[in-house]
C-alpha positions in Angstrom: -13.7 -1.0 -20.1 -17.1 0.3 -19.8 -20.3 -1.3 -19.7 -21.0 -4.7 -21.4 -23.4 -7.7 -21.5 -26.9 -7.9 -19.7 -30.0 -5.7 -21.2 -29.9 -2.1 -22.2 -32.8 0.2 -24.4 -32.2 4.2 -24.3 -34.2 6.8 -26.3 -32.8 10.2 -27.4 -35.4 12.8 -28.4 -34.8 15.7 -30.2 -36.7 18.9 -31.5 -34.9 21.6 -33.5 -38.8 23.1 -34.9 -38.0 26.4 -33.6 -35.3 28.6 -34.9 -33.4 29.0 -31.4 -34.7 26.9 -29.2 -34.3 23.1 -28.7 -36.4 20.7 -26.9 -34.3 17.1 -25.6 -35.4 13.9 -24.1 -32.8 11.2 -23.0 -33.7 7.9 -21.3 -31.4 4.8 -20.9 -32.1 1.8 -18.9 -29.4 -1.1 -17.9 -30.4 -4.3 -16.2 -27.7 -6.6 -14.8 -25.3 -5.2 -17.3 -21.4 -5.8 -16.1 -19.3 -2.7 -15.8 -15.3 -2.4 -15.8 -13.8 0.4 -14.9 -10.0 1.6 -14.3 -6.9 3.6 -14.7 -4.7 0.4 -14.4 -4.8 -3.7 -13.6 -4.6 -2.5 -10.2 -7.4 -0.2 -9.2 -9.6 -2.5 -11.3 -13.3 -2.6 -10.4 -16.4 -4.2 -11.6 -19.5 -5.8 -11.0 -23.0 -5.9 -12.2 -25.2 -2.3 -12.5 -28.7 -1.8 -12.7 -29.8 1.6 -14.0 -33.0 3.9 -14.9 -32.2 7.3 -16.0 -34.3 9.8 -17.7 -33.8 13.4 -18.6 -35.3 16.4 -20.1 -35.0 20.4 -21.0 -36.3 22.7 -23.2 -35.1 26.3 -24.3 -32.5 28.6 -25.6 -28.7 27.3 -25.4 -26.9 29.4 -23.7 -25.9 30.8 -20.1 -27.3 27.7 -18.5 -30.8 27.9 -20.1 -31.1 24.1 -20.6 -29.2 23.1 -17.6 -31.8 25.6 -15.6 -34.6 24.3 -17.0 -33.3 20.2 -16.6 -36.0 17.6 -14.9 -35.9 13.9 -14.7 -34.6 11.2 -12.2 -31.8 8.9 -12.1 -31.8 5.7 -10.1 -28.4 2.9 -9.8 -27.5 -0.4 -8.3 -24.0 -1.4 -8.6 -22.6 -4.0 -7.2 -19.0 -4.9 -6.9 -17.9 -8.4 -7.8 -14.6 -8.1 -6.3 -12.3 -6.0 -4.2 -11.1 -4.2 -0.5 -12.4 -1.1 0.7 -9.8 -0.3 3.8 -11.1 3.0 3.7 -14.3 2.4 4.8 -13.4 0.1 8.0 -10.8 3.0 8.9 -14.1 6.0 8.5 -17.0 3.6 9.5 -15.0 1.1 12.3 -14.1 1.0 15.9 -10.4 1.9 17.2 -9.6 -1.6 17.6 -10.6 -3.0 14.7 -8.5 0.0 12.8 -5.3 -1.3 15.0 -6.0 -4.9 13.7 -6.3 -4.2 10.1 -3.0 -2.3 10.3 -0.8 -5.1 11.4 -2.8 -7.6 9.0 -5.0 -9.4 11.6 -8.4 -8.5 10.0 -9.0 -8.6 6.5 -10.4 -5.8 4.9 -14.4 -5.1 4.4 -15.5 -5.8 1.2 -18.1 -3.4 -0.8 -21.8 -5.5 -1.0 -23.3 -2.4 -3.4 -23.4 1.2 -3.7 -27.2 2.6 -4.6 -29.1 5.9 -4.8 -32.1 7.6 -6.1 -31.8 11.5 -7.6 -34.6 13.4 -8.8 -33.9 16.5 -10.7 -36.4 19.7 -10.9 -35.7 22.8 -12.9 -32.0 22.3 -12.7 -31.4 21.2 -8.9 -30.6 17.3 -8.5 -31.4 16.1 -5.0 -30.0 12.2 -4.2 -31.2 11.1 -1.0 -30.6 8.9 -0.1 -27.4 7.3 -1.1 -25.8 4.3 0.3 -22.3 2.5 0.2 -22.6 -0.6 2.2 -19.7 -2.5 3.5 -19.2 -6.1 5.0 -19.3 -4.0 8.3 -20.2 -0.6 8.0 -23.0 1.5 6.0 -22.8 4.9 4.6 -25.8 6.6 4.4 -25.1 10.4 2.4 -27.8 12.6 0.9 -26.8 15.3 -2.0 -27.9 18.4 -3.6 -26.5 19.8 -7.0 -27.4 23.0 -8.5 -27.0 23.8 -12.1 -25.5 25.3 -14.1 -22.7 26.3 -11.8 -22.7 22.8 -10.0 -22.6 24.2 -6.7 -22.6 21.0 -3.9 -24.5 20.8 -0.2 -24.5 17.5 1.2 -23.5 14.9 4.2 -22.5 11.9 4.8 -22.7 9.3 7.8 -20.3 5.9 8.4 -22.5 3.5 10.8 -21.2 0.2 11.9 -23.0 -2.6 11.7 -21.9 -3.7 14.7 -21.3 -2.2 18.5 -17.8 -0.8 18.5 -15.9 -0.1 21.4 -13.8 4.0 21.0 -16.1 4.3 17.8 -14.0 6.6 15.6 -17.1 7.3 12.9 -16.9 10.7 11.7 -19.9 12.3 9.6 -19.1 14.4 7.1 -20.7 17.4 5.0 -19.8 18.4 1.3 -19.9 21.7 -0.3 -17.9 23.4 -2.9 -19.0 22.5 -6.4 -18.5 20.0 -8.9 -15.4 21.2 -10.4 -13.8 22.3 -6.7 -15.5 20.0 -4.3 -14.7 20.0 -0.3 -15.2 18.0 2.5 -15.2 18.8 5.9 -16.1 17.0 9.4 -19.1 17.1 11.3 -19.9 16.2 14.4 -23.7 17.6 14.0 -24.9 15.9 11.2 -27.9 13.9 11.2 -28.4 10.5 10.7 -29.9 9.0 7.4 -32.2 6.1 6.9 -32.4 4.5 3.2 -34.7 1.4 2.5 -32.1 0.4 -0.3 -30.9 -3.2 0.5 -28.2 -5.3 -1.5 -29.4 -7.9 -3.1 
């Protein structure tokens, strides 16, 4: 489980000069490298990721002084190498098609990739965009985190990629924080445009 194969080179910085206060630097970059992940045989996933991430802080430890003070970016490409997402047909897909998946008359959509692009500066992480796309339909999402307390204001959008007839797409917007995280519908929320494309 995990990450394996394909090419990976990181860097870890660290200055403990001063008494108190400590200066970090992470980087890690993965290209093509094949992840596994799961809790069982059954809710198996993998694929191949791409990933650039970068991080930084500087000060005292302590109430959230290096979590305040965090800057860098993190960008991903994963995509899956096998797998159903019926979830995303019921969220994204038309009335009809959700009726013919039921009884087994469609097959499920299956997950092309999921990418995104966060920048973080002085401890807030904004990803926008983020994308799931699907066989037939695209989540577009955008996020913000704020640390230390990891509080959570976001949205997310299901578009088909085809006309459906009784469209039952529901956006979404997400709030809570990392630790107690909530979802709730919305009708209101605006679409999202992301030049991210599978490969």
């Amino acid at each position: 489980r995990g990450i394996r194969d394909g090419t990976a080179n990181g860097t870890l910085m660290l200055d403990l000069g001063h008494p108190r206060e400590v200066d970090l630097a992470l980087g890690l970059r993965v290209s093509d490298g094949h992840y596994q992940l799961a809790r069982d045989a059954a809710s198996e996933v993998s694929g191949t990721l791409d990933l650039d991430l970068a991080l930084a802080t500087r000060g005292v430890p302590g109430e959230g002084a290096l979590a305040r003070a965090l800057n860098g970016h993190l960008r991903f490409m994963a995509v899956p190498d096998r797998g159903a997402f019926l979830l995303l047909d019921y969220w994204g897909g038309g009335l009809l098609q959700a009726l013919a998946q039921s009884v087994g008359a469609m097959e499920s959509s299956r997950i092309n990739c999921a990418a995104g692009r966060m920048t973080i500066v002085n401890g807030r992480l904004v990803a926008e965009p983020l994308i799931l796309d699907g066989t037939r339909v695209r989540v577009n999402a955008s996020l913000e985190v704020g640390f230390p307390g990891g509080a959570l204001t976001g949205h997310a959008a299901p578009q088909p990629k085809q006309p459906k007839l009784f469209r039952a797409a529901v956006p979404v917007t997400i709030g809570g924080t990392l630790a107690a995280p909530t979802v709730a519908a919305d009708s209101g929320a605006r679409e999202l445009e992301s030049e991210h494309r599978c490969r």
